[in-house]
Biotite code that builds the C-alpha atoms (Angstrom):
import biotite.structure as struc

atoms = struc.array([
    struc.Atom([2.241, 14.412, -20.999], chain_id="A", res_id=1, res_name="UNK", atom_name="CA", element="C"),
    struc.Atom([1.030, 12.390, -17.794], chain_id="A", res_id=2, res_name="UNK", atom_name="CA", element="C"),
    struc.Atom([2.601, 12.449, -15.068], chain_id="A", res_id=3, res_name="UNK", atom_name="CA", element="C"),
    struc.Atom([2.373, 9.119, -13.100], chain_id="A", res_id=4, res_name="UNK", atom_name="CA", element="C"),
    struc.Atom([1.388, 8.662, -10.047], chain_id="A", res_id=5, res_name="UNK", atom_name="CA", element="C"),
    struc.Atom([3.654, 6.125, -8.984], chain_id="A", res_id=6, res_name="UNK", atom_name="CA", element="C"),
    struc.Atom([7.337, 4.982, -9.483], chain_id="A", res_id=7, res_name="UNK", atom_name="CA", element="C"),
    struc.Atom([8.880, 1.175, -9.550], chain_id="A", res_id=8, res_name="UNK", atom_name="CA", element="C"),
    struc.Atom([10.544, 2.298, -5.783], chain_id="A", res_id=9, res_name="UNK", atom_name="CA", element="C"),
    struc.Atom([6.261, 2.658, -4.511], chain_id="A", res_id=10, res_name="UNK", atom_name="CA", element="C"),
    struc.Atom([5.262, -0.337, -5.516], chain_id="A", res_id=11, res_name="UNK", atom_name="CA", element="C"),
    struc.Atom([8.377, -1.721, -4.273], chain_id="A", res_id=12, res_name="UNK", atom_name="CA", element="C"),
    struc.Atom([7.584, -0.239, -0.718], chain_id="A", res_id=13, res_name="UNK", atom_name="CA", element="C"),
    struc.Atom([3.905, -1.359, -1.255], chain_id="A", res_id=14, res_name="UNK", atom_name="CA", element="C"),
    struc.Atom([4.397, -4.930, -2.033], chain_id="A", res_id=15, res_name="UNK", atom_name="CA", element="C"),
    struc.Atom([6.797, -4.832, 1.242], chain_id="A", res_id=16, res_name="UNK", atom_name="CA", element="C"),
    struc.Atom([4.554, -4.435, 3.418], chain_id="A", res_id=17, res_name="UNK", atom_name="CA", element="C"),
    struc.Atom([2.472, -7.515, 2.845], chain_id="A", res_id=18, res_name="UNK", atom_name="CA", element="C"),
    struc.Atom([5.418, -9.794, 2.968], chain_id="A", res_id=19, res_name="UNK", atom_name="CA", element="C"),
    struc.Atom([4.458, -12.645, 4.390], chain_id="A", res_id=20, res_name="UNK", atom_name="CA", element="C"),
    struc.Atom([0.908, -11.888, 4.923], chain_id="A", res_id=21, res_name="UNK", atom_name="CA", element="C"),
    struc.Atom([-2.255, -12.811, 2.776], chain_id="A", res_id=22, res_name="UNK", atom_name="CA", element="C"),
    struc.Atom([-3.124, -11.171, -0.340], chain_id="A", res_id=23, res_name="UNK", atom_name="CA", element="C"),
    struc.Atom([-5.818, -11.082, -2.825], chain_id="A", res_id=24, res_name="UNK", atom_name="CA", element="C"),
    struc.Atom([-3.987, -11.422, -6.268], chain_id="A", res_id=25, res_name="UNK", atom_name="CA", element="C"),
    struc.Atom([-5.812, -10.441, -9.462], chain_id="A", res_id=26, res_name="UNK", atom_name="CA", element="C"),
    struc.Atom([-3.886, -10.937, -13.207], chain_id="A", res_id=27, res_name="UNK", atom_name="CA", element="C"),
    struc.Atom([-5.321, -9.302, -16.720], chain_id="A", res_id=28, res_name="UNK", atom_name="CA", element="C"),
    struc.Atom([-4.412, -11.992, -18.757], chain_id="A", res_id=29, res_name="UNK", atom_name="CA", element="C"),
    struc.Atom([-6.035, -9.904, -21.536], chain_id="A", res_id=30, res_name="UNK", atom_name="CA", element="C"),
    struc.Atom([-8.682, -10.947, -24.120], chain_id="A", res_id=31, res_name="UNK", atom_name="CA", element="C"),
    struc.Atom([-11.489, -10.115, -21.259], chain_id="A", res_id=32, res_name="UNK", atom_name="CA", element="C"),
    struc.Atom([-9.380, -12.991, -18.823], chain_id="A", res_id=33, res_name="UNK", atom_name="CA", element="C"),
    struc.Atom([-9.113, -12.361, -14.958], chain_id="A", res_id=34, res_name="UNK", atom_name="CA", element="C"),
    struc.Atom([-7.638, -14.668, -12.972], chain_id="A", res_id=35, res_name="UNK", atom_name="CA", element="C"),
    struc.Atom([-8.292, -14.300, -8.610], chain_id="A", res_id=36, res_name="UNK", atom_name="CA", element="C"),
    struc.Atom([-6.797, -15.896, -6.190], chain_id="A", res_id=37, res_name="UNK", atom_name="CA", element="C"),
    struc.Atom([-5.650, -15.625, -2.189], chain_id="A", res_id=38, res_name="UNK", atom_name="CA", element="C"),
    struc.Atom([-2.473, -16.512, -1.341], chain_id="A", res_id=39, res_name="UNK", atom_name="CA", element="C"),
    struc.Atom([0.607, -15.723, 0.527], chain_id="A", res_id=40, res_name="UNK", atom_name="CA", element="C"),
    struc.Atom([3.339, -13.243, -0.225], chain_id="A", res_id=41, res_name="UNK", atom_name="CA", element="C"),
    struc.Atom([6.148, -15.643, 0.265], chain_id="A", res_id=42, res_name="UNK", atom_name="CA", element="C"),
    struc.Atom([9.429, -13.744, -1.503], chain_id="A", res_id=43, res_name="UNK", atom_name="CA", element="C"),
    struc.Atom([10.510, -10.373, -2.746], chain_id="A", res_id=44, res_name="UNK", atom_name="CA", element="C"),
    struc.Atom([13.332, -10.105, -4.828], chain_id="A", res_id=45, res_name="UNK", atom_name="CA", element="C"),
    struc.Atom([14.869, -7.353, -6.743], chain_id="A", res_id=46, res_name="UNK", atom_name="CA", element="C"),
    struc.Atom([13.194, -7.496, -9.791], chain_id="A", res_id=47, res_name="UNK", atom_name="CA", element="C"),
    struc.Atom([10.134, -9.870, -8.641], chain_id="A", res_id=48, res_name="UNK", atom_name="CA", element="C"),
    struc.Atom([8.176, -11.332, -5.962], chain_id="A", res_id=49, res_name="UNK", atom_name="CA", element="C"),
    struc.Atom([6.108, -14.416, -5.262], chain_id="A", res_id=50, res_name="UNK", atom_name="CA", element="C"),
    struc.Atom([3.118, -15.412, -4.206], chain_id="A", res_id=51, res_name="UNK", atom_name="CA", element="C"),
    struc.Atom([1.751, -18.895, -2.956], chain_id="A", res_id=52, res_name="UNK", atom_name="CA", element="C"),
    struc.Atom([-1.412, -19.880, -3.297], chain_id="A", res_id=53, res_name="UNK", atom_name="CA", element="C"),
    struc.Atom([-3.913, -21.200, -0.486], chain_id="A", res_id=54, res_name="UNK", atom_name="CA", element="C"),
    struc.Atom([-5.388, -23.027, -3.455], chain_id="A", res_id=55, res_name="UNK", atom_name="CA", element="C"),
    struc.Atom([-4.405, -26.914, -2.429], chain_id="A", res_id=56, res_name="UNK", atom_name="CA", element="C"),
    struc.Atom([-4.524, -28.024, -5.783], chain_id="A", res_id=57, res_name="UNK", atom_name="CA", element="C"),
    struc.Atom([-1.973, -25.361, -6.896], chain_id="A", res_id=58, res_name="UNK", atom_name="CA", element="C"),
    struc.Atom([1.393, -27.300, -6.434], chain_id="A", res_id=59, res_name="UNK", atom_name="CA", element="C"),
    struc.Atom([3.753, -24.215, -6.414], chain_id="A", res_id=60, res_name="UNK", atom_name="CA", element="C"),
    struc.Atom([4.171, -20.625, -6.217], chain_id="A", res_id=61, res_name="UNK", atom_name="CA", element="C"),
    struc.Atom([3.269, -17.673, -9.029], chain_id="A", res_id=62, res_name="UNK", atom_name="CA", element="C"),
    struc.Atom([5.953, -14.888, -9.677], chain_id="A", res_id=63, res_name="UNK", atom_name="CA", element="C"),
    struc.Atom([5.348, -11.744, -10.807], chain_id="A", res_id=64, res_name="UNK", atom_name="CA", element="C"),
    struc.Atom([7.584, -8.364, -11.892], chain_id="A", res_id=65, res_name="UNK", atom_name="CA", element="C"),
    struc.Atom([6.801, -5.189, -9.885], chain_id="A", res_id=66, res_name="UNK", atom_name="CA", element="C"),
    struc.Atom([6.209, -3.846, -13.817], chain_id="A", res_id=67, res_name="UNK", atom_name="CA", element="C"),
    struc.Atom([3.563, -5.509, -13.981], chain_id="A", res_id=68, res_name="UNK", atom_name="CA", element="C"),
    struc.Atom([2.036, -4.188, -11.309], chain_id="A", res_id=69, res_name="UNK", atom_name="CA", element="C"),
    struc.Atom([2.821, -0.431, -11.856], chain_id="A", res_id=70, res_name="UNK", atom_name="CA", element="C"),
    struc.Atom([1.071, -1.608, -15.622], chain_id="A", res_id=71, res_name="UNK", atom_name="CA", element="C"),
    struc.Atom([-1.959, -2.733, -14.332], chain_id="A", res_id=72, res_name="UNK", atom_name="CA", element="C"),
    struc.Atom([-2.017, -5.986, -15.451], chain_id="A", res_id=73, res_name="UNK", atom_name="CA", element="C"),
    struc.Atom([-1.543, -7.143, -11.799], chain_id="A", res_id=74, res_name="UNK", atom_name="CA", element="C"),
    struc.Atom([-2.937, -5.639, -8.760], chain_id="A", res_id=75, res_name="UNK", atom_name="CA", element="C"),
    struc.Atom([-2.239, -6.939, -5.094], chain_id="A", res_id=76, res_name="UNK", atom_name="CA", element="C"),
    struc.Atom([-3.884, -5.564, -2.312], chain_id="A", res_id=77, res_name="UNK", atom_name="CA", element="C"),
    struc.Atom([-4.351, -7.290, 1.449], chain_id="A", res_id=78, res_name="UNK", atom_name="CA", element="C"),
    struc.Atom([-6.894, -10.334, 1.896], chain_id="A", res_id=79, res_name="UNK", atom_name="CA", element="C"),
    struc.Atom([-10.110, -8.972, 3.517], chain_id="A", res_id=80, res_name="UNK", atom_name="CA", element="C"),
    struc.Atom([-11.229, -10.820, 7.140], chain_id="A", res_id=81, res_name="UNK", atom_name="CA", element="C"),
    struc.Atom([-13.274, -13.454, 6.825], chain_id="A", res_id=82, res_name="UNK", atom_name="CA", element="C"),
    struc.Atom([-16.188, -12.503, 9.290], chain_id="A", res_id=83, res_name="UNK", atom_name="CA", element="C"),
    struc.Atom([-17.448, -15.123, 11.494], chain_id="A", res_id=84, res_name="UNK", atom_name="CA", element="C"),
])
């Protein structure tokens, strides 16, 4: 069996920390589909959390479970610095 390397309660933790900072969001919506955007990590909830997108055109936010995460199928990690 294999062990994993994370639990629901580190990703929960993770996804903390960026709370209200920007993120680089990128969803598997499977059949060789990626969808990437930047946005803001504007809620966190118990079983979910949200993110709005800088994306003008995007009326909205996206929200997504921390399952999905721990999956795979979404993976959120800090928005590099633009360089000058």
């Amino acid at each position: 069996m294999i062990k994993p390397k994370h639990d629901i309660a580190h990703v929960k933790e993770t996804i903390a920390d960026y709370f209200q900072k920007q993120v680089d969001v990128t969803v598997n919506l499977g059949r060789n589909k990626v969808l990437k955007f930047c946005g803001e990590l504007s809620g966190i909830y118990p079983a979910l959390f949200t993110v709005r997108p800088n994306d003008k055109s995007f009326l909205g936010k996206t929200s997504y479970s921390y399952a999905e995460v721990l999956c795979g199928s979404v993976k959120v990690k800090p928005a590099k610095k633009a360089e000058p």
